[in-house]
Each structure stands twice: as C-alpha cells, then as structure tokens.
N, C-alpha and C positions, 0 to 999 in steps of 0.2 A: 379747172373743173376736174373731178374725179372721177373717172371711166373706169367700170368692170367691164371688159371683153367677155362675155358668153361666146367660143366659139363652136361649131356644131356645123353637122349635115341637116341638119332640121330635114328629115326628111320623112314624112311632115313634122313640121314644129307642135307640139298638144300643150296638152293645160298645164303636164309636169313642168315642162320648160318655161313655162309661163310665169307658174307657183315661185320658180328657184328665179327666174329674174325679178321680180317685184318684191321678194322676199331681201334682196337683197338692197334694190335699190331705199328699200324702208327700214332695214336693222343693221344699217355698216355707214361708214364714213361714203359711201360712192353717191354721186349727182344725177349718174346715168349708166344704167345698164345699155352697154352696146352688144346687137347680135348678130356675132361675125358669122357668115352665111360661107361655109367651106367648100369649093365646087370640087377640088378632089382634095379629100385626109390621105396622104400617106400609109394610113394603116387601114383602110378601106379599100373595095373594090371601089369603081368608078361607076362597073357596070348595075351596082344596086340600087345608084342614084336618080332621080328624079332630075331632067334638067334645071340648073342651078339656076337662073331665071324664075322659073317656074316656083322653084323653092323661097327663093328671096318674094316673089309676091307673095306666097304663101304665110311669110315672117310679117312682111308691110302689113295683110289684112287684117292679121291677130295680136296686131300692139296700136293701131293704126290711131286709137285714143288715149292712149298711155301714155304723157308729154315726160315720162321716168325711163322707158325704154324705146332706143332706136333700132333701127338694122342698119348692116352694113354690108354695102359687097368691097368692100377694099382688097379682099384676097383674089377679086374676078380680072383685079387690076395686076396682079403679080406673078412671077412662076408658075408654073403648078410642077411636082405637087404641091401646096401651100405649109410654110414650118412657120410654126405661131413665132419664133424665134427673129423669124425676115419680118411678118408682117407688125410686130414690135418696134422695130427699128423702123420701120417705113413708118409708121404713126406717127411714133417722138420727132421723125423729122416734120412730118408736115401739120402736128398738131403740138407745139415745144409748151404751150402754156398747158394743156393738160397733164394729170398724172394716168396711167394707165395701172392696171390689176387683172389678171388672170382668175375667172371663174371656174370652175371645175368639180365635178365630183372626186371622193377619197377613191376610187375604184383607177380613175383617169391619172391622178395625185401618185398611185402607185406603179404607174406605169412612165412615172416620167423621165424614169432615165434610158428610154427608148426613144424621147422627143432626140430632135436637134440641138445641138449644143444647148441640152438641159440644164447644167452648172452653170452656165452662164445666164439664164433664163433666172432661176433661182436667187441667184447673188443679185442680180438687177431690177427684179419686178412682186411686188408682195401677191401673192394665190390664197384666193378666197375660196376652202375646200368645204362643201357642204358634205358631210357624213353619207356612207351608204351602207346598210345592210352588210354585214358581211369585209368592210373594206375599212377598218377602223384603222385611226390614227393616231401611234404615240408619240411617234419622234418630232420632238419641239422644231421649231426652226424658227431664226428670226420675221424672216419674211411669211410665215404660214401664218395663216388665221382662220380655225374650224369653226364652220357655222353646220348649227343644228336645223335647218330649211327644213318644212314639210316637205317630203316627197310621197309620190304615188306612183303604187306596183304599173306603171306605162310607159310603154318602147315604142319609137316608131317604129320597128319589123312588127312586131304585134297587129298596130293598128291599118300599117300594110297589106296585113294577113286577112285582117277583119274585112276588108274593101275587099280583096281577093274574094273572101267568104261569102260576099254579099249580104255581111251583117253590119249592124250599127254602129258609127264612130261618133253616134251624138254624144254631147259632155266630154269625149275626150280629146276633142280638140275643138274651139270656138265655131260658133254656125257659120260664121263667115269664111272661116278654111274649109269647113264637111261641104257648103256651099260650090267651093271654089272647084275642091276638087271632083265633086258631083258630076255638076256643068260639063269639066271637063274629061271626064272620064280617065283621072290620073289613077296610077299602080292597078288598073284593072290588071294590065298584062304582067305575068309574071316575070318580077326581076332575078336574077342570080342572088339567091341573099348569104351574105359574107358568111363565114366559118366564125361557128362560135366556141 
C-alpha cells in the first residue's frame, strides 16, 4: 500500500488540513493518507502545544468516517524530539510491505535542509509538495512531485486566537473538533505562541 505521512502538530487540526489530506488521497498514486500526530517538532516550542493525547483525539474525530485518512501516534512511541527521518525508518521496519511518501507544503519543502539528515531523506523517500502562496518551486528533483491542492488563508495559532477571542471557529474546523474542544474548554488559557 501506498502511505502519505501528513506530519503535523495539529494543533487543532481544521478543514485546511483536511482539504490537503483528501486532496491527496484522490489525485496521487497514495491508498492512504496517514496523520502523524507530532507531540514535540524540534523547531517548535513544546510549550504552545496542546497535550498530544488530546490532539491525537482531536485528528480521530475529524477523519473518524474517512476510510482514505488515518492518524497515527507512532512518534508518541519514539524519542522526542521527533525527526521525520527516525520515524521513517521505524515505519519501513515495522510496515516493509508499504511504500511511504512525505506530505508537506512548498514553504516546509524549503526549509528542509534544517530537518535531520535531510539528503538522505530526499534520496530515499518521494515528497509530495502542495504549493503555497509566496514559497514556489523550481528546482526539479527526482523524488519531488508538486501538487497544486486547494488551500485556505487558516492556521491553527489563528483559530487558537479565535477560541482566546471568544469568537467563532464554526466551518473551520469540523463540529465534532469545535465540539470537542467546547466541552472541554481547550486553548482558553493562553499558550506562549512560537516566534514568527
């Protein structure tokens, strides 16, 4: 089977990240969008996160009928902080009949040679770079392959903010996550939010 990794802090996960999963799982060679649920990114604070638990239900309820997109906590299982490069190799070992693929925006695309042994990332896994605003891509490469995905002007610090705001986050992320985190009265308090 053919796996796109969507990795992410999903914090919360919304509709964009939704649009760019299904998008993909319907206009590319992949079987199944997976979304790797990251408890700490290296190039994040920790402190702006939602616990990863919490985040991972948050992904479960808004794909929960999707039989095209999973979640994954496989990185809750590993080091921290998590390098898409370790959790790569940990896959192919324990999943050898899949192929795996790297999802990502052109913006993340051009930051990769700040991942973990990124050349070697490259040489061994094809990335599926959906275009962003601003972060175009010329340089060919064998293993790249640019998709043109809908996307939509939403962030989670935004919708973050909005919940802070005590304004609306209907439509931008499924009722069953505005639900979830309703109920529970997630990002009321404010987080340290990372340097932009």
């Amino acid at each position: 089977m053919n796996i796109g990794l969507y990795f992410g802090s999903f914090n919360p996960i919304h509709i964009g990240h939704l649009i760019i999963g299904s998008f993909v799982a319907n206009n590319t060679n992949i079987d199944q969008v997976w979304y790797v649920v990251s408890p700490h990114n290296p190039l994040k604070k920790t402190s702006t996160l939602l616990n990863e638990y919490h985040r991972l239900h948050l992904v479960q309820l808004a794909i929960e009928n999707d039989p095209q997109l999973k979640v994954s906590d496989i990185e809750f299982k590993l080091p921290r902080p998590s390098y898409t490069i370790d959790t790569l190799t940990y896959l192919q070992e324990k999943y050898p009949s899949h192929s795996f693929s790297v999802i990502l925006g052109s913006d993340s695309w051009q930051n990769l040679s700040k991942w973990k042994n990124s050349d070697t990332l490259v040489k061994n896994y094809p990335f599926l770079v959906y275009q962003r605003p601003g972060f175009l891509i010329n340089e060919p490469h064998q293993n790249l392959t640019v998709l043109q995905a809908p996307l939509l002007e939403i962030s989670s610090t935004r919708i973050r903010q909005a919940i802070r705001d005590k304004k609306s986050i209907r439509y931008l992320v499924p009722d069953t996550v505005r639900d979830e985190i309703e109920s529970n009265s997630y990002y009321l308090r404010k987080l340290e939010e990372p340097p932009h």
